[in-house]
C-alpha positions in Angstrom: 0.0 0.0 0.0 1.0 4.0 -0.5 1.4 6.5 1.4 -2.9 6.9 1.7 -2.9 3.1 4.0 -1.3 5.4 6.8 -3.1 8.8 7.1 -6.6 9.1 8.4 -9.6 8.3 7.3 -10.8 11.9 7.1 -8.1 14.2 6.2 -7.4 17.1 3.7 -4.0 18.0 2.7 -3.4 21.6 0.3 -0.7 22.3 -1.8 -1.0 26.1 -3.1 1.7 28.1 -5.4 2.4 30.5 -8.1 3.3 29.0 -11.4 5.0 31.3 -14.0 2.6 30.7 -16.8 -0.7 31.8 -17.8 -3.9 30.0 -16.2 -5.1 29.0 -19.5 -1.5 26.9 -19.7 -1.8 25.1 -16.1 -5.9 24.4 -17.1 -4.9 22.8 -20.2 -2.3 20.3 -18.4 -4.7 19.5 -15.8 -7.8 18.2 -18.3 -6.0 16.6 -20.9 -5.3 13.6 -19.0 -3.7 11.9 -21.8 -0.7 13.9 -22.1 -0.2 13.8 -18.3 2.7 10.4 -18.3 4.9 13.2 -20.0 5.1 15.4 -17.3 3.4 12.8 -14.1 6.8 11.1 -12.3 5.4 7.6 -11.7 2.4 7.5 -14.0 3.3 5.0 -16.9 0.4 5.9 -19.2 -3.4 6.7 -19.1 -6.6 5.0 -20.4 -9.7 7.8 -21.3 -12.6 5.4 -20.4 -15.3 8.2 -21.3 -15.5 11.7 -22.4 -19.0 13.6 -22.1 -19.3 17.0 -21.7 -17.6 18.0 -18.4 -17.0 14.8 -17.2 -13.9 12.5 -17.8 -13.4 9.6 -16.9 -9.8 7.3 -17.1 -7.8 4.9 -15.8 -3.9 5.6 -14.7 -1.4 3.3 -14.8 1.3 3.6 -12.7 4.0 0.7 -11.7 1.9 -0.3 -8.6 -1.8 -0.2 -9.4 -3.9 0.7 -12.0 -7.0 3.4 -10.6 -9.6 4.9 -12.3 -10.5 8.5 -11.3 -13.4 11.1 -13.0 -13.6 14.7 -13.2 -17.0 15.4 -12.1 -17.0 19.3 -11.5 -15.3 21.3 -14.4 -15.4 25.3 -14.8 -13.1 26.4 -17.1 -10.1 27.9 -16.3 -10.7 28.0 -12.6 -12.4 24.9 -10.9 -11.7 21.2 -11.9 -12.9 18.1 -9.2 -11.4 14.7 -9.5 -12.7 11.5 -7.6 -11.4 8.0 -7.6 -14.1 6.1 -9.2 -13.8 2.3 -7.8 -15.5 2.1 -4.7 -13.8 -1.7 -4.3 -10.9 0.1 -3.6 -9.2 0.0 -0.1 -9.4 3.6 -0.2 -11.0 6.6 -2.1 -10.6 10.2 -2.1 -11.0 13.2 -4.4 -8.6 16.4 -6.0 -9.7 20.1 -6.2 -7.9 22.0 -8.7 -8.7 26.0 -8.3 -6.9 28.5 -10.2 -6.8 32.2 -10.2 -5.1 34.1 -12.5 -2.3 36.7 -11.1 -1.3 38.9 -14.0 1.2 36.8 -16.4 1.2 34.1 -13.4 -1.2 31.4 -12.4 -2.2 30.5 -8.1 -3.1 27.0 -8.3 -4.6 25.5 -4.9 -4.7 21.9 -4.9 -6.8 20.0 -2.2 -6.5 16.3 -1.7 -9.7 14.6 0.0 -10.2 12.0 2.4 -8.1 8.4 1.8 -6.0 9.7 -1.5 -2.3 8.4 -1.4 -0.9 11.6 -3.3 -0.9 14.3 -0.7 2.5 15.4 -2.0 1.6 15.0 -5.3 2.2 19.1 -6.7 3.1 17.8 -10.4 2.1 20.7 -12.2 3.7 22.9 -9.9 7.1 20.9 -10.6 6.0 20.7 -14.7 5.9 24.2 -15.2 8.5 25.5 -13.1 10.9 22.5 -15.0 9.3 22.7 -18.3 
């Protein structure tokens, strides 16, 4: 198990930065899922399982599990909610993506619900500011 078998049930862990690029730029890495194993450290590729309107849904792969998540709350540029979408799983949990734009720059806050093992995970943060 990840990181998620050891923290609490309930818990919420944020992550918020500035990112040197426009907010159009960080909302375009965040939806299209496919391209994410480019820039993702760990995730080996991604399955799109379904694709209506405002809700994704796909599976990553990554070395130790295979999970499928969905977006189920999308307002473009500013507002993007992810879930895990197995309830079977051991755990569950859900991402909040908000973005504001600051001038040239983008302040992304990323929230990380209840029983998801990627707390830590800031990727786009590290993408952008290496990319």
């Amino acid at each position: 198990m990840g990181m998620g078998s050891r923290l609490p049930a309930e818990h919420t862990a944020t992550a918020t930065g500035e990112i040197a690029a426009p907010r159009e730029r960080v909302w375009s890495m965040i939806v299209d899922v496919a391209k994410q194993p480019g820039w993702r450290t760990g995730l080996k590729a991604v399955e799109v399982l379904s694709a209506e309107g405002d809700e994704t849904c796909w599976r990553e792969v990554q070395a130790w599990m295979a999970m499928p998540l969905c977006a189920t709350r999308s307002e473009a540029p500013r507002l993007r909610v992810v879930q895990i979408a197995d309830p079977k799983l051991p755990f569950g949990g859900s991402w909040t993506y908000e973005l504001e734009a600051a001038g040239p720059t983008s302040t992304t806050r990323d929230d990380h619900g209840a029983g998801n093992d990627r707390a830590g995970d800031v990727a786009v943060f590290r993408a952008l500011r290496d990319g």
